[in-house]
N, C-alpha and C positions, 0 to 999 in steps of 0.2 A: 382736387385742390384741397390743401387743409386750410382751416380755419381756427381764430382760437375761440374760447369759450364764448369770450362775450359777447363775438357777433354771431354764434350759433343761438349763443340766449336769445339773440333781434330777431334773426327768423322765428326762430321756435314762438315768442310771444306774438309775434307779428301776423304767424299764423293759427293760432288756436281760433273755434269754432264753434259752433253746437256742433256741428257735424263729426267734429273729432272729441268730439266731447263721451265721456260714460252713457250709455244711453242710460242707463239707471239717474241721472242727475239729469239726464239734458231738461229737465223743466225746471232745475236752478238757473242752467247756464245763463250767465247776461255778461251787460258790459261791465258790471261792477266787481266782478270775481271773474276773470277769463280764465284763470287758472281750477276752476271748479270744474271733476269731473276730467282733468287731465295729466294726472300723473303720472300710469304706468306706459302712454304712447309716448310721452314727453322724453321720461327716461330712455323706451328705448330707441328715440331718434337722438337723444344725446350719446348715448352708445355707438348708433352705427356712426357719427361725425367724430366720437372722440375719444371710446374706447371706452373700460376703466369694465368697473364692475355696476349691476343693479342692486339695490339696497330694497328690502322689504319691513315693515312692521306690520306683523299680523294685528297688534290691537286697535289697530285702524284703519289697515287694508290701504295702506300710501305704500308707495313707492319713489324712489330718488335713486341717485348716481355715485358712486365712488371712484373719482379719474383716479388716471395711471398717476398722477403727480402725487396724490392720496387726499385731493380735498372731495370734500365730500359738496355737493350741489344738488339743491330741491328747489329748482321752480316754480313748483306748485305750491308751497309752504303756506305762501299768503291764503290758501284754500281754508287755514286752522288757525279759528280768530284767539283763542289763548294760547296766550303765550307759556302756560304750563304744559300744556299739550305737546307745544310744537320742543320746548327742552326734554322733554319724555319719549321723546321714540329715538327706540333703538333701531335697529334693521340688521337683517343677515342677509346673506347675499344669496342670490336666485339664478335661475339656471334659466338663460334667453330661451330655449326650446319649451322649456318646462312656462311658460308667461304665453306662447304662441300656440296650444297644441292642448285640449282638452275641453270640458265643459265651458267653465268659466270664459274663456278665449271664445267660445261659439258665442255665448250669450252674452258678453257682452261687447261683441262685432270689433274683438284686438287685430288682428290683423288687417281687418277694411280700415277700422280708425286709422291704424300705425303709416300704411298707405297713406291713406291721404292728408299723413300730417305730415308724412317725410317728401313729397311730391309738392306741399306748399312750400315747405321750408326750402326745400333746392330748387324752387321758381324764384324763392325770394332774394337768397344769396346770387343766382345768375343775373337778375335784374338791379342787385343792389353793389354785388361786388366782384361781377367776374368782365374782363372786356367784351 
């Protein structure tokens, strides 16, 4: 089933977690910031629902979305409380294999996160929006 953006964005917020969270942040994570610590699983369960391309900025290590439509989406954003910050990144686009598959990917548990955020998220859509 396709979905559009906006109720992909319901799951996706719906289910963030510590547990899908950056283990590097998880002792940020709380209720006041869910988006902390969840950027680059975010992105790529936006990908597998909606396509498009991943967006990176190396000067701060985020990650977001670039749909096929060409708008660009970061749900994490609220993670970066200046707003000069969040007008200053740029991104270049990243290669899904290359975000799954190396050190960084071990260490910081992408693949088990990406799972179990993409496993809530289509728990949430089938109890929210499929018959």
């Amino acid at each position: 089933m396709n979905y559009s953006f906006e109720v992909v964005e319901e799951a996706i917020r719906a289910s963030w977690s510590r547990e899908t969270c950056n283990p590097l942040l998880q002792a940020c994570w709380g209720e006041r910031c869910k988006a902390q610590g969840q950027c680059l699983v975010t992105a790529i369960v936006i990908q597998n629902h909606l396509e498009g391309d991943i967006l990176f900025c190396r000067r701060l290590g985020h990650y977001w979305n670039n749909l096929p439509d060409g708008r660009e989406v970061d749900l994490t954003r609220e993670q970066f409380h200046s707003r000069r910050t969040k007008e200053r990144m740029k991104g270049v686009k990243v290669a899904r294999g290359s975000l799954l598959f190396g050190v960084e990917a071990t260490q910081c548990k992408i693949g088990e996160r990406m799972n179990i955020l993409q496993s809530k998220v289509q728990l949430y859509l089938q109890e929210h929006y499929e018959d």
